[in-house]
N, C-alpha and C positions, 0 to 999 in steps of 0.2 A: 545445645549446639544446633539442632535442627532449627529452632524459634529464632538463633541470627541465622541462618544459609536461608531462610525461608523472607524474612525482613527483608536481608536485603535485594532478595531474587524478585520482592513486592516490590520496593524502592524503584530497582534500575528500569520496571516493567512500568511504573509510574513516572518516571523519568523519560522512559523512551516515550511514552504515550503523549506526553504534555508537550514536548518536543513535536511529535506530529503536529497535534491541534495547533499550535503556535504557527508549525507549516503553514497550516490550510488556511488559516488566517493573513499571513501573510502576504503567501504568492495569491498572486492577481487572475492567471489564465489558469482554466478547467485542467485543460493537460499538466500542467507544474502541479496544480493539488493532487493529482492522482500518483504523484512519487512518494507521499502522504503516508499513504492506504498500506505500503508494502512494510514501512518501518513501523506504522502500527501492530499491524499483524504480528511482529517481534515483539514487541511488549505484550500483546495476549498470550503467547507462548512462555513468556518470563514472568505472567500473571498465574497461567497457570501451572506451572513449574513452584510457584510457590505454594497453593494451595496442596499439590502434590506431596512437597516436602512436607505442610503441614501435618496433611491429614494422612498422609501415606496412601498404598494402593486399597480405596476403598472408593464407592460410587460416587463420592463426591470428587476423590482423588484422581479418579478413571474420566470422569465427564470434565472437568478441568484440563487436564493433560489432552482428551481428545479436540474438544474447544480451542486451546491453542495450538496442535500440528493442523487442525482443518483451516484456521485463520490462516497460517503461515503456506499451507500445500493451496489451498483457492484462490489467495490473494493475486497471484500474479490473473487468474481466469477474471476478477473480478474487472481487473485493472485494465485491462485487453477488451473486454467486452463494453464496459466505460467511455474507453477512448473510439472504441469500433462506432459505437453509439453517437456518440457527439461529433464524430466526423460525418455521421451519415447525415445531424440535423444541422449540420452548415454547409458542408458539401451538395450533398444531397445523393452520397454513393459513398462508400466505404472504400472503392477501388483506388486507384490512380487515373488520370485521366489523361489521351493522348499518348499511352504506351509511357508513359515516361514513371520511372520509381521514385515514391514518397519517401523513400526512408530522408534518414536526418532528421532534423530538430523539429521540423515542419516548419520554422520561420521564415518567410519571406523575404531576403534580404533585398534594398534598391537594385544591388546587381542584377538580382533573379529577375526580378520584377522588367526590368528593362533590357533580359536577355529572353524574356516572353514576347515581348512585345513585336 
């Protein structure tokens, strides 16, 4: 009983993982890849969730099981510092510029573009 909950807890964790990569392949801009990274981190937790069921609580059980809450708890730090990054190497500042907030999609629609101007 443990050898399927454990199968298929490997399965859905390899499933979700191949679904990322297919993401990152996919989308075209840095920022869309990095929605990637978050659903990955759920299949290292459902990778190691398996190895746990395997092996039960034993060191390999305890560093499996930590490896996937630390993918899942930092993933979002990773993803923020990421994007923090790559706005600073296009921008050339992480902030906003001219008091006005970035939030949103960050695309540029004609409207924007010619209610800048």
């Amino acid at each position: 009983m443990r050898g399927v909950a454990a199968d298929v807890l490997l399965g859905a964790g390899m499933v979700i993982e191949l679904i990322s990569v297919l993401g990152i392949c996919v989308l075209h801009d840095t920022l869309d890849r990095l929605h990637c990274v978050s659903l990955a981190s759920w299949g290292t937790l459902l990778i190691g969730l398996a190895i746990l069921v395997r092996e039960s609580f034993s060191l390999l059980g305890d560093k499996a099981l930590l490896a996937g809450v630390l993918a899942v708890v930092l993933s979002p730090v990773v993803v923020q510092t990421t994007a923090r990054s790559h706005r600073i190497r296009v921008h050339g500042d992480w902030r906003a510029r001219d008091g006005r907030s970035n939030r949103g999609s960050g695309a540029v629609t004609p409207a924007v573009r010619e209610a800048q101007r």
